[in-house]
C-alpha positions, -999 to 999 in steps of 0.1 A, spaced: -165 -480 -89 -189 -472 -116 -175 -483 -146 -204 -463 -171 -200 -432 -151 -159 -430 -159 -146 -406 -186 -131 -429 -218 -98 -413 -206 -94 -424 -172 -115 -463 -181 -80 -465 -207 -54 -455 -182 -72 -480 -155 -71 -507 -182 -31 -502 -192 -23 -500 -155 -39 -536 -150 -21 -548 -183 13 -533 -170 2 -553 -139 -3 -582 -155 29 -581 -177 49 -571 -144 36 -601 -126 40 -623 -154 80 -610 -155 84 -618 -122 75 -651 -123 100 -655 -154 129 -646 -132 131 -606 -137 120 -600 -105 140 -561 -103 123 -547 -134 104 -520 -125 75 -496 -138 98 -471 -148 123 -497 -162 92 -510 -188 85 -473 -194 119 -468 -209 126 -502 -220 96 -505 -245 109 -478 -258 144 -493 -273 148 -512 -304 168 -538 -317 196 -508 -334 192 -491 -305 193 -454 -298 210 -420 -284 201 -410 -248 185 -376 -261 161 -395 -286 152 -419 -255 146 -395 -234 121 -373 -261 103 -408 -264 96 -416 -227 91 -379 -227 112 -372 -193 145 -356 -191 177 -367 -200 190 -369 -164 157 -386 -153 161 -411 -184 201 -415 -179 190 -424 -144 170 -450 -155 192 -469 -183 221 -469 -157 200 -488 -135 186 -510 -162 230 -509 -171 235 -525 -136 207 -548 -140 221 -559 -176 190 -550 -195 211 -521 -215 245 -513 -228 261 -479 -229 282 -477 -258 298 -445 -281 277 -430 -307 297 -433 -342 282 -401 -352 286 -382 -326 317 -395 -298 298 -372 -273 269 -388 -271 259 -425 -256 241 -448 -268 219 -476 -255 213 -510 -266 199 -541 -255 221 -567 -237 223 -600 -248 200 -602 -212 180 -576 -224 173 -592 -255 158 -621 -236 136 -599 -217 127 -584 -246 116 -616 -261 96 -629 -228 79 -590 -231 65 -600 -270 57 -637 -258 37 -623 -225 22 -596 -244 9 -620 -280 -8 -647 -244 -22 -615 -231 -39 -602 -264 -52 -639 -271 -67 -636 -236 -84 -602 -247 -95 -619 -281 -112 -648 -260 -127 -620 -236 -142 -595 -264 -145 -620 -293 -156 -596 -327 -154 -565 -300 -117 -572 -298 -105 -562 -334 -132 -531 -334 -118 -518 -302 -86 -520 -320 -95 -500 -349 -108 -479 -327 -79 -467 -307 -62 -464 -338 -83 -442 -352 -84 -420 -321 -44 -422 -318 -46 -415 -357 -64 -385 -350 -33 -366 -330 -9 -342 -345 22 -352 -346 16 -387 -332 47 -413 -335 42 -447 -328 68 -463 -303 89 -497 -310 60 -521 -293 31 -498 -302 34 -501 -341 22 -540 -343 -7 -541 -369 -36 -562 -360 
C-alpha cells in the first residue's frame, strides 16, 4: 500500500483498527478470550456510574435492539449488569460487573503500555499528533467525548 497516497481519513481508521488489534490480542492473552469487536465498541463506552440502555445506545450510535443485543451478551459473559433505573422503573440500566471492572482495569493498563510504545515510536511527534487530533475533533459540532476518549495528555 502506499501509505503518502492514502486520504488522512482512511491512514486513522487503518491505525485504530491495528490499535483495536493490538488491545484485542493483548486481552486475549490476559484471559478474556470471548470479548469481541463489538463487545469493546460498547464496552468503552460505560463508566464507572453506569448508564441507561437508550443513552448507550445514542453513544455507540446503533440501535437500542442492536446495543441490548450486545450488553446481554457481555450480561452472559459477566462484563455487565442489568439492573432497574431509579428514575425511571421502565428502563435498564447497565453497569460494570465486579469482572467487568477488572477488564476494565486491564483495558486502561494495556492502553497507558501501548501509548508509551507510541511515545518511544514518535518521540516529540507523539504529543503534536495529539494536539492535533484534538484540535480536528475540537473542530466538530456537537462533538462529545466518550468515557476512555476524554484522557488529557
Amino acid at each position: 500500500m502506499e501509505w503518502h497516497r492514502q486520504p488522512t481519513g482512511r491512514l486513522l481508521l487503518l491505525a485504530f483498527q491495528a490499535f483495536e488489534r493490538r488491545l484485542l490480542a493483548a486481552l486475549r492473552r490476559a484471559g478474556h478470550g470471548a470479548v469481541s469487536l463489538s463487545h469493546l465498541n460498547v464496552f468503552r463506552h460505560l463508566s464507572a456510574e453506569g448508564c441507561s440502555l437508550v443513552q448507550l445506545a445514542a453513544a455507540v450510535g446503533l440501535s437500542k435492539q442492536a446495543v441490548g443485543k450486545i450488553v446481554a451478551e457481555l450480561a452472559a459473559l459477566d462484563y455487565v449488569v442489568l439492573t432497574a433505573d431509579e428514575r425511571d422503573a421502565r428502563a435498564k440500566r447497565v453497569r460494570f460487573s465486579a469482572r467487568g471492572s477488572q477488564l476494565a482495569h486491564t483495558v486502561q493498563e494495556t492502553v497507558r503500555l501501548m501509548e508509551r510504545e507510541y511515545l518511544s515510536l514518535l518521540a516529540d511527534d507523539y504529543h503534536r499528533l495529539r494536539r492535533s487530533l484534538r484540535c480536528v475533533l475540537q473542530s466538530e459540532p456537537g462533538r462529545q467525548g466518550d468515557a476512555w476518549g476524554d484522557n488529557p495528555a
